[in-house]
C-alpha positions in Angstrom: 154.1 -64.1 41.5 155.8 -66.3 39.0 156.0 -65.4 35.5 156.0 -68.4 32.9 156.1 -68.2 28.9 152.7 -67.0 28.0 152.1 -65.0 30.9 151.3 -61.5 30.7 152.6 -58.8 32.6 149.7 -58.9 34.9 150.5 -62.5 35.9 147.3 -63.9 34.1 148.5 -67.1 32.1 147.4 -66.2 28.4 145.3 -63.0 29.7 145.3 -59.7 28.6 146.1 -56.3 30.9 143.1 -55.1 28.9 140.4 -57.3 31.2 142.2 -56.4 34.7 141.4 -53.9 36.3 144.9 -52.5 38.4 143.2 -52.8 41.9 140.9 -55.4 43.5 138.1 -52.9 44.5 137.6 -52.6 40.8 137.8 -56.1 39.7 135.3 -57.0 42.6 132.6 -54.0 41.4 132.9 -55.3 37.7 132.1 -58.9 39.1 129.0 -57.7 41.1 127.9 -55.8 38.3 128.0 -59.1 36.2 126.2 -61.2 38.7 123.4 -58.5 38.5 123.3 -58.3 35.1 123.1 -62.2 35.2 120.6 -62.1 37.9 118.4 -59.9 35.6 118.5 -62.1 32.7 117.8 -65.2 34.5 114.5 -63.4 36.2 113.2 -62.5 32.8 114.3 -66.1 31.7 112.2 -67.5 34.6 109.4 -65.2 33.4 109.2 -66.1 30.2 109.2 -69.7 31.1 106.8 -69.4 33.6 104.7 -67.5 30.5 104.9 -70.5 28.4 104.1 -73.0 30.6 100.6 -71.8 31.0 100.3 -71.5 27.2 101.2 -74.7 26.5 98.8 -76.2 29.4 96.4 -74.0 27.7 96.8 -75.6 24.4 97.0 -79.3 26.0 93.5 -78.6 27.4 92.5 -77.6 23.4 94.2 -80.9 22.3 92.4 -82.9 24.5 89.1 -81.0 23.9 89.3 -81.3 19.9 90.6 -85.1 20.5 87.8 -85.6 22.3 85.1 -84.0 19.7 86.4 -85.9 16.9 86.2 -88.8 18.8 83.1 -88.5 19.1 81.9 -87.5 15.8 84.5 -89.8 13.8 82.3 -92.9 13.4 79.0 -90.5 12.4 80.6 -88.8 10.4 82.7 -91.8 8.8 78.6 -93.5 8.2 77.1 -90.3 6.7 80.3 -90.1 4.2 80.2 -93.4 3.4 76.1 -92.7 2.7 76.9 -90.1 0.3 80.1 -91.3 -1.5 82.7 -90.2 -4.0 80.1 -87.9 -6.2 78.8 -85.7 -2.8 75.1 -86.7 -3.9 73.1 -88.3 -1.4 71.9 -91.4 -2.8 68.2 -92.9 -2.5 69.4 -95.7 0.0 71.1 -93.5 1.9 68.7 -90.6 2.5 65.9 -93.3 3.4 68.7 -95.1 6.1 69.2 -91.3 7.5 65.1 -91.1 8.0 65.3 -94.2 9.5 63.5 -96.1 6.8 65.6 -98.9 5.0 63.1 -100.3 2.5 65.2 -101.0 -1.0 
């Protein structure tokens, strides 16, 4: 192996004697127990995701639902406020239009 400037003593350009292990067997047991660990983490990732997706289809479906209530109740509602105005009292005219009688 050559050695440059930076190089440790195990060869490793910039690396540290600390991080490799003396023999191969060992270096290749660390690395399987990484992939694992890795392997692991991205199964509970994909759980979690899988978790959330289903909530948030859940609350699309409520989005849609409420959207679809208040568009049907926004113009009622919109008359009947505009019957009883700015006070909250329900004026004459207006509590004769909601009986269906509009004599003034």
């Amino acid at each position: 192996m050559t050695h440059t400037p930076g190089d440790n003593e195990s060869g490793v350009p910039g690396g540290s004697t600390d991080f490799v292990p003396a023999d191969i067997g060992e270096q290749l047991r660390l690395l399987t127990l990484e992939v694992q660990t890795l392997q692991l983490q991205v199964a509970r990732n994909q759980a979690t995701l899988e978790r959330l997706v289903v909530a948030c289809e859940k609350m699309t479906d409520h989005i849609d639902f409420v959207d679809t209530v208040y568009d049907r109740v926004r113009h009622p509602l919109t008359y009947v406020a505009s019957l009883v105005g700015s006070t909250g009292e329900l004026p004459a005219r207006g509590a004769r239009l909601l009986r269906g009688s509009d004599d003034v």
